[in-house]
C-alpha positions, 0 to 999 in steps of 0.5 A: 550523524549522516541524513539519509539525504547525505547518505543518497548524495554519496550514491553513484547511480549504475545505468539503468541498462545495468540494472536491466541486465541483471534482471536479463531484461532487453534494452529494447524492452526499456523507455528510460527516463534519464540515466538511472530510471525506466519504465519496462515495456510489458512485453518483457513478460512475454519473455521466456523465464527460468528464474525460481519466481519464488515471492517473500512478503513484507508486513509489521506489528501495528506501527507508531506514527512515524512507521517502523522501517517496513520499507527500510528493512525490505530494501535492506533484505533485497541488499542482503540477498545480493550480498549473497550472490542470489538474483533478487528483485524488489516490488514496492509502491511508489510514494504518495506526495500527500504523506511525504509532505505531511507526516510521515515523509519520504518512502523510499527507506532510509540509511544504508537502505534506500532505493534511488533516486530517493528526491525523484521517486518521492516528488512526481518520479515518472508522473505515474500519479499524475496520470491517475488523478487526471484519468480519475478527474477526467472522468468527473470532468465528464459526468458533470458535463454531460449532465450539463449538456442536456442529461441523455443519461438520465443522471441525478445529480444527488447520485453522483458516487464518483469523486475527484482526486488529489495527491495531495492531504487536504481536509478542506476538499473533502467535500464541496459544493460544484458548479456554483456560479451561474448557468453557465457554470455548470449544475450546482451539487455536493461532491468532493475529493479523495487522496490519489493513493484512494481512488478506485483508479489507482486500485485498478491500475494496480489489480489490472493484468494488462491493457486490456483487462485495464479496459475492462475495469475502467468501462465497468466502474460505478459513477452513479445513478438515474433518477430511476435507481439505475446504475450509471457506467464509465462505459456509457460516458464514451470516455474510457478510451482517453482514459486509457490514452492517460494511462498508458505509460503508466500502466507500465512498472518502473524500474529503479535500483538500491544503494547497492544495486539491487533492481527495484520494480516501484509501481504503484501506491496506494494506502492500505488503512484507506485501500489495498494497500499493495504494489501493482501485480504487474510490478510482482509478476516482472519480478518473480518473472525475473528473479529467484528471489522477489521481495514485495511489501504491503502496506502498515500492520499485517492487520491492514496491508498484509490481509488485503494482500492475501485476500485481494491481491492473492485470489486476483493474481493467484499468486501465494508466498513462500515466505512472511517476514514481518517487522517489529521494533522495541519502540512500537512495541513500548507504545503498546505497552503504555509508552506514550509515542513521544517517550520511547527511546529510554530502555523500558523493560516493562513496557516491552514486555506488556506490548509482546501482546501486539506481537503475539496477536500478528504471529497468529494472525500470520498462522491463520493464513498458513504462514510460517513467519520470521520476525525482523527486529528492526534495531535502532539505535537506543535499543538495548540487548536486555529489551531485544532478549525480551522480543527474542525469548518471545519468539522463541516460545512461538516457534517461529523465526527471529533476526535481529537487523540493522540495514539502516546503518549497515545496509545488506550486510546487517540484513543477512541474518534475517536473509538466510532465516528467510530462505530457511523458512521456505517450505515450512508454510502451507498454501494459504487459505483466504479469510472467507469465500466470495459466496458469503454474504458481505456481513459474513466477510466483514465478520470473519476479517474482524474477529480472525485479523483484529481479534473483535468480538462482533461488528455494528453496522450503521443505518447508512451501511445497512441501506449500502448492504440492501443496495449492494445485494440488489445489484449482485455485487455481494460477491466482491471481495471486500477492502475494509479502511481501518485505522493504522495505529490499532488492531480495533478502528479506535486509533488510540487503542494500543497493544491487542484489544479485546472484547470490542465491536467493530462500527462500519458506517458505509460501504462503497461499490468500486465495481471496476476495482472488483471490490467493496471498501468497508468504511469503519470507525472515522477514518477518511479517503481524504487525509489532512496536513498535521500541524507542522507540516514535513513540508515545512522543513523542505527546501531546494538548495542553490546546488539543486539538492532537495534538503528535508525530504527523508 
């Protein structure tokens, strides 16, 4: 059987000046970078547009470990309007380094359904990444000098809340003691790293409208206090300027395309267990500005990425999709009947049954913000026809949409089913209504995204997060939105809790400020910023070939 890696050698890219010109960008409004990828100057919004701007999203059931083919099938959607003649372009997030050579592996889709370059987007693309750890790690890299060079600021030590960054899963950097080493190495305090997908960077690039508004955030981010309690800017720091200077490509969305030339804007990427999970709102507006049809994705469940979408990335950009699609399969949902995740490929007509649960609850979930959903089966290759009846009849006793799928193999065409449920949807959803008001308190929101999203019956708060609570009301910050980081694997913050948990508490252990992001990141269970490499490594298995193919990267 052909590996996505022999399926992308059989690619034979277009120009990307075709690619633009499908989308009716310029070439002027084009910095590429090669032959088949380029950046796009934002000036191209500025452009007159009569497209229908009309914005599907992406979600799933809770996933297994090793995901569920939510990128495969959006990529695999984007072929099937295409397929059928509809100007369509896709939004996603670009890849993070550290999962790729982790756990889960490439994030580019998979089959028939990739988007291209896959080896370049996976490893570095247009060094978007890159220029976010060094803005990120520049900014640290001034904090402690200017605490070195005699502390005009004031700024104590202990109270340094901004970290540095990696692309990169490292447990072992997750915090560390600075400045060791002698008086000429700098003044000795705790820090650490998180992942470059988690860092508050990143959520600003991706919620930023422009250069300017990039400016803001950057000079309004939180780096931490005086020895009097008061709160420490970028802006005061003078650094945000050069800041800016790193970022200003990347600021920029990238431009790719599919294997079968569906325009792909990639911008953008971080996690949604640990951020928000969404492609830049640059990336989303230069799509809907140049298509009908535009198809974005967010990140793991619909209790995860898809909340923070509608929550975050909605009331910020004002933007409300005209339709969900949301994405299962028969695997996942035997895991959440009882299955063990190793032992999922044998029909097991049971277990499908006892995980519709799972289902059920993110249809719900779906509905409380209005939408009318279309379940995507996303069918592999040991499924059987009695398993996928079981999905289908559960469906149909909802109500909603169901589309059996197989873009993996197939590319577009076994995505036009699910395509023309989609258009079939539109207009059957109502404008959707966040989960709470910026007015409530941050306990009340913590609340309301835990009892309607993951079905918990109340949420503990910690001794740690009390003192963050105290602190953030006494700096008028109770308004922010909040990004809550939660486990993947299941709808509670306990990850080896499947299927649709009921009567458990949910435990935030510390809440963090990210003032130039415009949002608070609820800490829950033991989830981490800085991720760590499993036992075995994907990197273990990739490999640079004589003939400069990259083998194992998928």
């Amino acid at each position: 059987m052909a590996t996505d890696v022999d399926i992308a050698q059989q690619f034979k890219p277009r120009p990307i000046e075709h690619i633009s010109e499908i989308l009716g960008i310029s070439s002027e409004y084009l910095l590429p970078y090669g032959k088949d990828i380029a950046k796009v100057d934002l000036k191209a919004l500025k452009v007159p547009s009569t497209k229908k701007g009309k914005l599907i999203l992406v979600s799933a059931t809770t996933p297994t470990p090793s995901g569920e083919g939510k990128t495969t099938t959006t990529i695999g959607l984007g072929q099937a309007f295409t397929q059928l003649n509809e100007s369509v372009c896709l939004a996603l997030r670009e890849p993070s380094l550290g999962p790729c050579l982790g756990m889960k592996g490439g994030a580019t889709g998979g089959g028939y359904s990739q988007i291209m370059p896959s080896d370049r987007i996976n490893l570095h693309f247009t060094g978007d990444f890159h220029a976010i750890t060094s803005a990120n790690n520049l900014l640290s890299a001034a904090i402690d000098n200017h605490i070195y060079q005699g502390n005009l600021l004031n700024i104590d030590p202990r109270q340094v809340v901004w970290r540095r960054v990696m692309d990169m899963n490292d447990r072992s950097l997750r915090n560390i003691v600075l400045g060791l080493g002698g008086k000429m190495q700098g003044i000795p305090r705790e820090g650490g790293f998180d992942i470059t997908a988690a860092s508050e960077v990143m959520a600003m690039l991706c919620l930023a409208d422009d250069a300017a508004d990039l400016q803001k955030r950057l000079e309004r981010t939180l780096i931490g206090y005086t020895y009097d309690g008061k709160p420490v800017h970028a802006k005061e720091l003078e650094i945000t300027g050069a800041m800016m200077a790193l970022l200003r490509d990347a600021l920029q969305p990238n431009l790719v395309q599919s294997l079968e030339g569906t325009p792909a804007f990639v911008h953008g990427g971080p996690f949604a267990n640990i951020a928000h999970g969404c492609n830049s709102i640059i990336a989303t507006r230069m799509a809907m500005h140049h298509a009908d049809w535009s198809i974005t994705e967010a990140g793991f469940g619909f209790d995860l990425g898809a909340e923070k979408f509608f929550d975050i990335k909605c009331r910020i950009a004002d933007l409300d999709p005209d339709a969900v699609v949301l994405v299962t399969t028969v695997r996942a949902l035997k895991m959440h009947g009882g299955k063990d995740k190793n032992d999922l490929e044998a029909e097991d007509i049971e277990a499908v049954r006892e995980g519709l649960a799972n289902l059920d609850k993110h249809i719900e979930s779906v509905e409380i913000f209005n939408k009318h959903p279309v379940v995507a089966l996303n069918r592999f290759a040991t499924d059987t026809d009695e398993e996928i009846a079981i999905i289908r009849a559960r469906c149909i006793e909802h109500g909603v949409s169901f589309a059996e799928t197989t873009h993996y193999a197939n590319g577009g065409k076994g995505a036009i089913e699910l395509a023309k449920a989609v258009m079939d949807s539109v207009g059957k959803s109502k404008p959707y209504t966040p989960l709470y008001t910026l007015d409530m308190s941050v306990i009340e929101k913590v609340k309301a995204v835990s009892r309607a999203m993951y079905g918990a019956n109340d949420v503990a708060f910690s001794k740690e997060a009390e003192k963050d609570l105290k602190h953030i009301e006494q700096l008028g910050l109770s308004h922010l939105p909040i990004c809550i980081a939660k486990a993947p694997s299941s709808l509670s913050d306990d990850p080896l809790l499947h299927g649709r948990p009921r009567d458990f508490e949910v435990t935030v252990r510390a809440i963090q400020i990210n003032e130039g992001a415009g949002f608070l990141v609820v800490l829950t269970g033991n989830i981490m910023r800085m991720p760590g490499l499993p036992k075995k490594p994907a990197a273990n298995d990739i490999r640079l070939l004589e003939s400069g193919i990259i083998e194992g990267l998928e």
